[in-house]
Structure formats: C-alpha cells, structure tokens
KEKE-3310 file (N, C-alpha, C; in steps of 0.2 Angstrom, whole numbers, plus 5000, padded with zeros to 4 digits):
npx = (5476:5480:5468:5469:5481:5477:5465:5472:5481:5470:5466:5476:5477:5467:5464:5476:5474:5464:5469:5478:5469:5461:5456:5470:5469:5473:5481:5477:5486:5492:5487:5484:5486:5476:5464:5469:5467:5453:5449:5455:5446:5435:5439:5438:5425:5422:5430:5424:5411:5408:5407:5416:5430:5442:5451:5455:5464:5456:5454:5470:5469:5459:5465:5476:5473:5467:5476:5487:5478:5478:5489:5491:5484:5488:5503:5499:5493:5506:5509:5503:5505)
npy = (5025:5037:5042:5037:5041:5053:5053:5048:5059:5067:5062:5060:5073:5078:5073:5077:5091:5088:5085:5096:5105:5102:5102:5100:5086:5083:5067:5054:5049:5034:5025:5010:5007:5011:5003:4990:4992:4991:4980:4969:4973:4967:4954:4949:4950:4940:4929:4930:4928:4915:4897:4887:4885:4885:4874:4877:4891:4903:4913:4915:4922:4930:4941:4944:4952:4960:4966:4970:4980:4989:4993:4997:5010:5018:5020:5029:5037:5044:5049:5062:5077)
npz = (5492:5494:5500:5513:5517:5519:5526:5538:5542:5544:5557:5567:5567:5572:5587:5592:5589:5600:5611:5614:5617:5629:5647:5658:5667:5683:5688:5697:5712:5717:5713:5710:5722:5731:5723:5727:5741:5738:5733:5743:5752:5748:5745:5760:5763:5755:5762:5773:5772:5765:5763:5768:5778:5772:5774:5785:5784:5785:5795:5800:5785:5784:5797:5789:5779:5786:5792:5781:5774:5783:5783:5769:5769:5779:5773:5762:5770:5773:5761:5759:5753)
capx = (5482:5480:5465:5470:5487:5473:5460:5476:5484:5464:5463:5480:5477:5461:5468:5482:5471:5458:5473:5480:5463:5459:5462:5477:5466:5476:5484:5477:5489:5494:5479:5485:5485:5470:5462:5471:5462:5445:5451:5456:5439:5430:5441:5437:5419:5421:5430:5419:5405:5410:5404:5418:5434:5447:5454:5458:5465:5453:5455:5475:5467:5457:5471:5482:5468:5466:5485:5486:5473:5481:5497:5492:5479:5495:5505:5492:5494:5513:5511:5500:5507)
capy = (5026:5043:5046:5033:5045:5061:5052:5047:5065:5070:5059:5063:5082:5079:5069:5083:5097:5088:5084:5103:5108:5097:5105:5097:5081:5079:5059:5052:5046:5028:5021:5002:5005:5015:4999:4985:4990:4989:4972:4967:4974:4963:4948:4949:4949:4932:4924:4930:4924:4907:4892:4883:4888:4885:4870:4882:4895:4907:4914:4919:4926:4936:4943:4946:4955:4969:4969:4973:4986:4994:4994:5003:5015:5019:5022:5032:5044:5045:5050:5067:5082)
capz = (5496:5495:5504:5518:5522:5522:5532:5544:5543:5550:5564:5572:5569:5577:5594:5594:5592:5607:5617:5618:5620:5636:5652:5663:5672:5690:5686:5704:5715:5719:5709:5710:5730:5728:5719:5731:5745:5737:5732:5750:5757:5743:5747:5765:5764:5751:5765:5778:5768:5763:5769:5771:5779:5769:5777:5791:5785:5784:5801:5796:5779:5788:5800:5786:5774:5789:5792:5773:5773:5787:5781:5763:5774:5781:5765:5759:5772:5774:5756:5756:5750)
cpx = (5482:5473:5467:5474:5480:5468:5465:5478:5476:5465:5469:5480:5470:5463:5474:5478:5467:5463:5478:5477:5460:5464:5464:5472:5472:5475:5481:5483:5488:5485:5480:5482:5478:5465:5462:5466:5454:5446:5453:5450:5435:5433:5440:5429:5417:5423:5425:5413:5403:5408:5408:5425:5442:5451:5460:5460:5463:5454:5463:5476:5467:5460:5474:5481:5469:5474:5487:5484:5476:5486:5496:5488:5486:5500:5504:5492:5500:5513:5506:5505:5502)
cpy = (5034:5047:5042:5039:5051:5058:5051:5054:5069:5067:5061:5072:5084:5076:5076:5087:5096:5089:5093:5107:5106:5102:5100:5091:5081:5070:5057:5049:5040:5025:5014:5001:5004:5006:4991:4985:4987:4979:4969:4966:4967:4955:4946:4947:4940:4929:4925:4926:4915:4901:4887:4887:4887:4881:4873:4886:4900:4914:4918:4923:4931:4943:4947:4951:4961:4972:4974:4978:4991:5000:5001:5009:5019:5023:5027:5041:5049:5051:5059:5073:5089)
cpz = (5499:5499:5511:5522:5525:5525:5539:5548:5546:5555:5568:5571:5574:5584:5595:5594:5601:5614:5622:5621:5628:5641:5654:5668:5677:5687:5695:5706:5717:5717:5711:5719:5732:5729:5726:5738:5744:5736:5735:5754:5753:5745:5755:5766:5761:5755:5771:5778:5767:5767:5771:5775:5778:5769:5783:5792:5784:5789:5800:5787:5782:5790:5794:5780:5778:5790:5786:5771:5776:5785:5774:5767:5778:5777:5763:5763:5775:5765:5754:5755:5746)
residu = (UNK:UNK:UNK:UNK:UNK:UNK:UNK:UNK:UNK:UNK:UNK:UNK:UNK:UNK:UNK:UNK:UNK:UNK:UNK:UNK:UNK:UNK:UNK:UNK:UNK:UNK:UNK:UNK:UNK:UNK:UNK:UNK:UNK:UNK:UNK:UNK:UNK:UNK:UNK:UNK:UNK:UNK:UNK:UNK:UNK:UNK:UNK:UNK:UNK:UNK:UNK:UNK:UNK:UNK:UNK:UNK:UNK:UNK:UNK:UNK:UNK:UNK:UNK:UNK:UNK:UNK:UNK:UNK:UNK:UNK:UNK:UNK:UNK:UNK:UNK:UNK:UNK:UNK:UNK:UNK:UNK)
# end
C-alpha cells in the first residue's frame, strides 16, 4: 500500500512538474468548426463520387454542403482578433 501511494505521489509530482514546465501552447480557436469543414469538404467529394444519387437528393446535398462551408468560412472570419 505504501509503495502504491509513493509510486502515485511520483507520477502526480511528475505531470505537475511537466505541466509548469511546458511553455503556454496557444488553445486553437473554434477547433470543431475548424474540423466541420473538413468534414463537409470530405462529404462532398463522397457525394460527388457516388454512383448513385441518392434518390435524388444528391443535387440539394450538394447546394447545402457549399452553403454550409460558406457560412462557417464566414464565421471564421468574423471571428479574428
């Protein structure tokens, strides 16, 4: 038991020393949006691609994929500082 708590009382003195030690990382901004578009471009390409059309909606995908981009694209740039 007793070496359990002194192996525990290392590892969080070790993670607190790295962590004071660590310069200041910049947290990026709007990571999820960031992320969405790639995630829109990549879903764009799979309908583009596809051999079938969705039973027709492929065509207001499409549309509503570049709308979407735009819009965060947009977002994105409202938001500099």
């Amino acid at each position: 038991m007793v070496k359990k708590l002194l192996a525990f009382g290392l590892m969080v003195g070790f993670v607190l020393s790295m962590m004071a030690a660590a310069p200041a990382i910049a947290k990026e901004r709007h990571p999820h949006i960031k992320k969405a578009i790639v995630e829109l471009k990549a879903a764009k390409v799979e309908l583009q691609t596809a051999a079938h059309d969705f039973g027709g909606h492929r065509v207001d995908a499409l549309a509503a994929i570049d709308a979407a981009i735009n819009q965060l694209n947009l977002c994105l740039q409202y938001d500099k500082k």
